[in-house]
N, C-alpha and C positions, 0 to 999 in steps of 0.2 A: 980351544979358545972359545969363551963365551960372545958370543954376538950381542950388539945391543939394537933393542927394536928401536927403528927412529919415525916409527906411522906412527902416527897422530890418532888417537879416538875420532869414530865418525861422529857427525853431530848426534846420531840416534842412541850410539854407546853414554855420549856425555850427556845427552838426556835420561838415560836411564839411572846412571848413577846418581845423578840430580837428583832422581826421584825416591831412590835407594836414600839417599840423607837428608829428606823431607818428611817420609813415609809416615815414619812416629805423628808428623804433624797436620796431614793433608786427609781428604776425603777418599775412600778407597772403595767406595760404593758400586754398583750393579756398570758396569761400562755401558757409555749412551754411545748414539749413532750420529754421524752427522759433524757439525761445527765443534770445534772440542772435543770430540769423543776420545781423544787420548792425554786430554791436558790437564792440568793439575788444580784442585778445587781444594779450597775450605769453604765450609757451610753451604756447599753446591752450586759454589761461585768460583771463575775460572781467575787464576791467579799469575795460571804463567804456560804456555805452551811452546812446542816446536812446531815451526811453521818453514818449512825447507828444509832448510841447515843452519835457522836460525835461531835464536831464544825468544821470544815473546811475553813480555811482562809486564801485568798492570802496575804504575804506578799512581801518585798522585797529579796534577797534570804540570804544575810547576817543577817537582823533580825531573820530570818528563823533558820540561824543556832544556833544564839545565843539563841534562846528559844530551841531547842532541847537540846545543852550542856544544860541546865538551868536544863532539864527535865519536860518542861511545854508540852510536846508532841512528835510528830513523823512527819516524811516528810510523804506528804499523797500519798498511792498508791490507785491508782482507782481500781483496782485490775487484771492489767497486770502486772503486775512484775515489773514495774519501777517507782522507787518515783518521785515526783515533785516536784521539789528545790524550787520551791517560794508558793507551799503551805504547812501550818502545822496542820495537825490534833491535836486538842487541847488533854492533857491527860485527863482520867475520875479523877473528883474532881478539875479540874479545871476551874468550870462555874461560879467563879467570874470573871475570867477574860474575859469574853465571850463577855462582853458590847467594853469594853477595846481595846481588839484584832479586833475586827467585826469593830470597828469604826475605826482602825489602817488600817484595811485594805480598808473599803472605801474609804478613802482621797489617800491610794497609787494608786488602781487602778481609782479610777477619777483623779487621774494626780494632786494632791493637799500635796502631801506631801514636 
């Protein structure tokens, strides 16, 4: 009898995949150190990272709001005390929209929205 798996991808699985269906379209340059060193760029600008277990993605800063009223997430604080109006930290249980959101946000900061 076939088992069927019922674990969930960890966020770092669903972050990789992410990045596996972006790839074609993202910067894939020399890895840096530090802030972003693992997150995802066009034109050597950060577009969308994993920061916990969460998705982090620039958007524009009204979209921003409108998915917060929504409750699809929070304004992302790096962890100085001040949010950053045009990124949103995706909520937990919201990695279907991760394709979604990640590719919203590519096209705005490559200047394509």
């Amino acid at each position: 009898m076939d088992t069927i798996d019922t674990t969930s991808p960890t966020p770092e699985e669903r972050y990789a995949a992410l990045t596996d269906e972006l790839i074609d379209r993202i910067d894939t340059g020399p890895p840096s150190k530090g802030f972003g060193s693992g997150a995802l760029k066009v034109d050597r600008k950060i577009f969308a990272m994993l920061a916990g277990d969460r998705l982090v993605v620039k958007l524009p800063r009204p979209r921003v709001d409108a998915l917060v009223t929504a409750g699809a997430g929070e304004r992302f604080d790096p962890g100085h005390g001040r949010v950053m109006k045009e990124w949103l930290s995706l909520a937990p249980g919201a990695e279907d929209d991760w394709l979604d959101l990640a590719t919203e946000a590519l096209a705005f900061v490559g200047g394509k929205t």
